[in-house]
N, C-alpha and C positions, 0 to 999 in steps of 0.2 A: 504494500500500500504506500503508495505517495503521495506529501505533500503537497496539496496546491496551495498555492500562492495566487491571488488577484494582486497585484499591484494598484488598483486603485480603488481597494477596498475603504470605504469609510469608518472611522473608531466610532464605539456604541457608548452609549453611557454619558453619564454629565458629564461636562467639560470641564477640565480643568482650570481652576480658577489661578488667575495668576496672581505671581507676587512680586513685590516691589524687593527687588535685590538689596540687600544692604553689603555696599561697596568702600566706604569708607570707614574709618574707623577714630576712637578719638582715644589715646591714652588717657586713663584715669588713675592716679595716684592715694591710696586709703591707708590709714595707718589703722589697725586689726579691731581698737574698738568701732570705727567710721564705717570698716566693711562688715562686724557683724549688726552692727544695727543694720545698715541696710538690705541684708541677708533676710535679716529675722521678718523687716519688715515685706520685705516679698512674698517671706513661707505666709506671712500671715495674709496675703490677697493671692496665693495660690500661684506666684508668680517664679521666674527665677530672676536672680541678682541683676543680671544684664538687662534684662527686658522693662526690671523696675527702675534700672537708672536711666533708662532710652526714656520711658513715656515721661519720667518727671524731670528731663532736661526737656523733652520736646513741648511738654502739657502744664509742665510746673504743678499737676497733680494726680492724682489716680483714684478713678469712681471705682471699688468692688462692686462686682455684679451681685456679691452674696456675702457676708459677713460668716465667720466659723459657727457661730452664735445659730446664726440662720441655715447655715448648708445642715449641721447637726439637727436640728429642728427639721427640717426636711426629710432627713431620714429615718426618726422617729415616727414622723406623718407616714411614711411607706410603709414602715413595719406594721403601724397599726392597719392599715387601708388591710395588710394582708391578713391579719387578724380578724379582722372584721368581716372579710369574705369566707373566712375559712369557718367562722359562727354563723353565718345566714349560712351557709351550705349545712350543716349541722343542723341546725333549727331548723331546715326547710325539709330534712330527712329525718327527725326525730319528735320534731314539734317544738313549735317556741317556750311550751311552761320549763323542758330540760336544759335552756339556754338561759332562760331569763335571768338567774343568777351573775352569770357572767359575764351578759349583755351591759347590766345594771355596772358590776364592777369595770367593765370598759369606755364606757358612755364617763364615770368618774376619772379616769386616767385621763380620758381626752381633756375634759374641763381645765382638770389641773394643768397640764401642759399648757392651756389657751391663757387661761389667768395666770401662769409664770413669765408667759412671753411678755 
């Protein structure tokens, strides 16, 4: 079996999005506490070092999309969400009075969480 080749076969799929090259570069000079503040302060918008010192020489500041605070909260909201389906599946095959218990204890956990935030 061979290969066929069309040479003016077209590519499928989304296109690639292009990117603005970075070509230049600027030395930066830090003495060890300057570069780990600004380390830390990267880990803490999920960034790395170089890219947090690019946006705030170029922006002078940096919006997080999502605080640690908030992505954590997020994932507690998943966990429950799974929780919660796996009790209506449950109660829909056993009957809601053998859930109810647990429903009630769940329904509490949400609140708490909403009135911490």
């Amino acid at each position: 079996m061979e290969n066929k080749m069309e040479e003016n076969t077209t590519k499928r799929g989304r296109p690639a999005k292009e990117k603005a090259k970075l070509n230049y570069s600027i030395n930066l000079k830090l003495t060890e506490k300057d570069f780990l503040s600004v380390k830390e302060k990267a880990e803490n918008l999920g960034m790395k070092a170089t890219q947090y010192a690019r946006e705030m020489t170029l922006k002078g500041s940096i919006k997080s999309r999502y605080t640690i605070e908030e992505l954590d909260r997020m994932r507690k909201i998943s966990g429950m969400a799974n929780n919660l389906n796996q009790l209506a599946r449950l109660a829909n095959g056993s009957g809601y009075p053998k859930v109810a218990m647990e429903m009630i204890k769940f329904i509490d956990e949400i609140k708490k969480m909403l009135h911490d935030s």
